[in-house]
C-alpha positions in Angstrom: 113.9 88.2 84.5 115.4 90.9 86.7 113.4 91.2 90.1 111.6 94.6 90.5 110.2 94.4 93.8 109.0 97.6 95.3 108.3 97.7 99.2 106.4 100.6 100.6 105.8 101.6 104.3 102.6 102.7 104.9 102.2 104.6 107.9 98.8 104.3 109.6 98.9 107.8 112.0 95.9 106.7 113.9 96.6 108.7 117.1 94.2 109.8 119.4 91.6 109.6 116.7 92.2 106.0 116.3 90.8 105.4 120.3 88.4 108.0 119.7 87.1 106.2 116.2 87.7 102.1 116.5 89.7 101.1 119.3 87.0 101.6 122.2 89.2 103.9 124.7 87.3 107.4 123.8 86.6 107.6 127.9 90.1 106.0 129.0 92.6 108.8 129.6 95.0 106.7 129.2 94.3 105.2 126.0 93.6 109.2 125.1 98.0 109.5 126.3 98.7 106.7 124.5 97.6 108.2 121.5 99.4 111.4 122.4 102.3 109.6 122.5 102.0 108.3 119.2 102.0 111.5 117.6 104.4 113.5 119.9 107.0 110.5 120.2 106.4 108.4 117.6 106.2 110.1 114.5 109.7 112.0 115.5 111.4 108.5 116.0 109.7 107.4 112.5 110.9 109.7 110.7 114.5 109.8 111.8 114.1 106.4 111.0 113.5 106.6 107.6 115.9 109.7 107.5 118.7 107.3 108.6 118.1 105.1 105.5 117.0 107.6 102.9 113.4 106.0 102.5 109.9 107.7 101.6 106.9 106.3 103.6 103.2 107.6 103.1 101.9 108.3 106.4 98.0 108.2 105.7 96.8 110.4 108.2 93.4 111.5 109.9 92.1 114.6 109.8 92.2 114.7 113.6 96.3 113.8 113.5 97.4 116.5 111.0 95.6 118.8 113.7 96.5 117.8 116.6 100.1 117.2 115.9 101.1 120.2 113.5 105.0 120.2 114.5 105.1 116.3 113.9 103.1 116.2 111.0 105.3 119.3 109.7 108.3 117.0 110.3 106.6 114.3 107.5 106.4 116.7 105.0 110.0 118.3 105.4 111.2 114.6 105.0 109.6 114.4 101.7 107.1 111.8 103.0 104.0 111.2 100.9 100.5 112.8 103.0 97.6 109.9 102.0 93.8 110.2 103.6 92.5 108.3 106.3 89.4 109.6 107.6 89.3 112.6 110.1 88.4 110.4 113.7 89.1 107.1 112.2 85.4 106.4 112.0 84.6 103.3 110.2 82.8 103.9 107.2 80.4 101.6 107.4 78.9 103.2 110.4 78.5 106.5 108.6 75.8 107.9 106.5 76.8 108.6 102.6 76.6 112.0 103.4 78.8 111.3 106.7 81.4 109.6 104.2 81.4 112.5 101.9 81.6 115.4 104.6 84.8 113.2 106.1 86.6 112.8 103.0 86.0 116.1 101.6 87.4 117.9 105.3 90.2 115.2 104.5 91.6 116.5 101.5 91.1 120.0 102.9 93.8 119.3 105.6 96.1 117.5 103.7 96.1 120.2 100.8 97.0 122.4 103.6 99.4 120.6 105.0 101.2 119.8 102.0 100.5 122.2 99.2 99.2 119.1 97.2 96.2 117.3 97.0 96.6 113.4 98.1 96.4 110.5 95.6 96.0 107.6 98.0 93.7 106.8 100.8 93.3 103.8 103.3 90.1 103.2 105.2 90.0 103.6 108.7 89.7 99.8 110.1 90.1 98.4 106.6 86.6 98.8 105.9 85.6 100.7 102.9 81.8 100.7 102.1 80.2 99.8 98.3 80.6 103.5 97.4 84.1 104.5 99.0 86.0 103.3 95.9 83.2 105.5 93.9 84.0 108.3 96.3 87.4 108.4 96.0 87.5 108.1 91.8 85.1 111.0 92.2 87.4 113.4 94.4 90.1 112.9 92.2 92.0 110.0 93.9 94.6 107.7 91.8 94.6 104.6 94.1 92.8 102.9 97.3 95.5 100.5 100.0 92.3 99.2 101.3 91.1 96.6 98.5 92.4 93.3 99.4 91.5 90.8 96.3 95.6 89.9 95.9 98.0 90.9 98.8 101.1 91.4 96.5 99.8 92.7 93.6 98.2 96.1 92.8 95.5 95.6 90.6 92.8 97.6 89.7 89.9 98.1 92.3 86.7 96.8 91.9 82.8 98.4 92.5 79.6 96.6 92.9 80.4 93.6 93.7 77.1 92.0 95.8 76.1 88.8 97.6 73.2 87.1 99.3 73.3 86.9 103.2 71.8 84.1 105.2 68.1 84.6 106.3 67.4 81.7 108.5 63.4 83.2 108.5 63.3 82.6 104.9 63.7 79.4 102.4 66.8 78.3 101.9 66.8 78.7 97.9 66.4 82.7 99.0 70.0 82.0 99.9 72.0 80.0 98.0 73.6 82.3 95.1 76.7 82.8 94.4 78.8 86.3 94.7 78.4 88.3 92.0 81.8 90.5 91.0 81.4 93.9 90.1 83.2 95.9 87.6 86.9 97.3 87.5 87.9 101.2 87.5 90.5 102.9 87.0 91.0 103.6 90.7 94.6 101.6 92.0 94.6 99.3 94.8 97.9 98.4 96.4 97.1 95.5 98.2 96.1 95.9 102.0 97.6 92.6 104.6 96.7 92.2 107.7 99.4 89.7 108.3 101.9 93.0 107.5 100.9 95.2 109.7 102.6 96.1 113.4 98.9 97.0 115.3 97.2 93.3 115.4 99.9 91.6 116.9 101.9 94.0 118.8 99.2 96.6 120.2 97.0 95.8 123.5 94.0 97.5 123.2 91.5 96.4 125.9 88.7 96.6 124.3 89.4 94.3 122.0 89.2 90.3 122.5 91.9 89.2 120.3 93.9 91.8 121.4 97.5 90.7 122.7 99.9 93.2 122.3 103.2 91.3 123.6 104.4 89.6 120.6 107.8 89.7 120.3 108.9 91.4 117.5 111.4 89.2 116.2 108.5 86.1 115.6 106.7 89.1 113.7 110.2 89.6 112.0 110.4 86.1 110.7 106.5 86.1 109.3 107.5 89.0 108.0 110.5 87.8 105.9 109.2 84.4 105.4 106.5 86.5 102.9 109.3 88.6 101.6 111.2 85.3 100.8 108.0 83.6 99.2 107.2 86.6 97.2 111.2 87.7 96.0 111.0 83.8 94.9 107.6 83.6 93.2 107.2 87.1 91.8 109.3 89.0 89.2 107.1 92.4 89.7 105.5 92.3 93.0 104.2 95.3 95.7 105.0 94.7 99.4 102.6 96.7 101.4 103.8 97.1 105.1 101.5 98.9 107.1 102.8 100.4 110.4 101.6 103.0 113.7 103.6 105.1 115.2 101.5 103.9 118.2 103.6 100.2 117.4 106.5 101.1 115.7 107.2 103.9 117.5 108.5 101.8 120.4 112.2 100.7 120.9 112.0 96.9 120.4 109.8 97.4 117.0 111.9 100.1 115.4 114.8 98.3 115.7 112.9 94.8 114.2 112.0 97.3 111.6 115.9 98.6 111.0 116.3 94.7 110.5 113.9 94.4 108.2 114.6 97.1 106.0 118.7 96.5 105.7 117.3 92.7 105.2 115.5 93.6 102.2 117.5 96.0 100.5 120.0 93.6 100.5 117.9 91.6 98.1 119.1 92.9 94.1 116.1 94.9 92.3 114.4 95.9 95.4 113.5 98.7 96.3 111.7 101.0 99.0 109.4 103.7 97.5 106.1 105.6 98.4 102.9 104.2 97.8 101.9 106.8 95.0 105.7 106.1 93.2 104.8 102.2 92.8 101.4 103.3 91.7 102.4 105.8 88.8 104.8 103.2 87.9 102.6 100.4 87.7 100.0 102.6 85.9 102.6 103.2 83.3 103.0 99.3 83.2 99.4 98.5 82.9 97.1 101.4 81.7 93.6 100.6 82.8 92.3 99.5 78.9 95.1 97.2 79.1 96.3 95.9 82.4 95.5 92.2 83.3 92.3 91.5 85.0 91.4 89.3 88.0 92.6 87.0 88.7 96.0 87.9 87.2 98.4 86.1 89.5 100.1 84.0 86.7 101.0 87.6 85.1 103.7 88.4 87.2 105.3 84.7 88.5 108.8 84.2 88.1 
């Protein structure tokens, strides 16, 4: 079969808002100027980037970023770069209320639609943490697909709600405990695969706060993980998704964007891939697979080569 593998760049603009919602550095002024920089510097650099080879990101972007950086963010759009949600502060979502959740997302699409004269269709939680009802939420405000769902990493499937399980209670009996997770069920809400193992911050971001945090990676070892899972999936995979997720904070620095530059002429020079926007692979794969139809989980013998 010919190989239809679509890659998409998923820009993370976490910003200021990411130290002042996860990262720890809310009273460090210099993690505060570190996230200036990534939306003063970084974005700029990004999108001439992606200018220079003619691809579409979607830069899911906090509330906070698409106020605090209205020239940059003004840049995205003018590049005809996709505009996805990503919280307002980067709060995680499971440290808010439901009505914390709701008030977030709904100021969310507020920006965005005024940013971009359109409504967004894709979201990513902040920290890759979405709550039971977030996939709820988002079907309910009108969103076509979630990049925070991680139950395949290179297929998009359909997301799933209400899935449940049984925590440890070492105060109880230990029959209390042993069950099984029970899945919930499918709706026709997208998910195009989140990975950590493809995305710039982990590896190549110190933040101090964080114990695992190292930050000095070279890029090129990130390069190779990077193309040894290109590799494996162009091999395996007829139809596959290949969800890259990148910060301007990271990839707005000279050593990654050119690892990036690499990586992109690398893969285009692969026949029947391509680079598209998040909400372009999800149309396309919704045309594919309408939700009555499309394979369930686990459907990874649906798409092997």
């Amino acid at each position: 079969m010919t190989k239809d593998i679509k890659v998409s760049f998923g820009v993370d603009v976490d910003a200021v808002a990411g130290w002042l919602g996860s990262y720890g550095g809310e009273d460090s002024l210099q993690d505060i100027q570190r996230g200036l920089f990534a939306g003063e510097i970084g974005i700029p650099r990004l999108v001439r980037m992606f200018d220079r080879y003619d691809v579409k990101a979607t830069f899911f972007t906090p509330g906070h970023s698409i106020e605090s950086f209205p020239e940059a963010m003004e840049l995205v759009v003018a590049g005809g770069h996709e505009i996805g949600a990503h919280g307002y502060s980067h709060e995680n979502p499971r440290d808010m209320s439901e009505q914390q959740e709701r008030d977030v997302l709904a100021r969310s699409l507020e920006l965005i639609e005024k940013l971009s004269g359109q409504k967004p269709t894709g979201y990513i939680a902040p920290w890759g943490e979405m709550t039971t009802i977030t996939a709820d939420l988002l079907l309910e405000n009108g969103f076509q697909y979630d990049r925070t769902q991680v139950l395949h990493d290179f297929q998009p499937f359909y997301a799933r709600t209400g899935d449940t399980w049984t925590k440890i209670d070492y105060t109880g009996t230990a029959e209390e405990w042993m069950k099984p997770v029970v899945r919930g069920t499918e709706i026709p809400l997208v998910s195009l695969a989140f990975n950590w193992y493809l995305d710039d911050l982990p590896p190549m971001m110190f933040v101090k706060s964080s114990p695992n945090s190292y930050g000095f990676a070279n890029p090129r070892d990130i390069e190779q993980l990077w193309k040894d899972q290109f590799d494996w999936v162009y091999r395996e995979y007829d139809y596959a998704s290949f969800p890259i997720c990148i910060h301007p904070d990271v990839s707005g620095r000279p050593q990654v964007l050119l690892m990036l530059e690499r990586l992109i002429e690398y893969m285009l020079g692969h026949d029947g891939v391509t680079i598209e926007t998040c909400d372009a692979i999800v149309q396309d794969f919704k045309r594919r697979f309408p939700f009555e139809e499309a394979p369930r989980y686990p459907f990874d013998r649906e798409f092997r080569a």
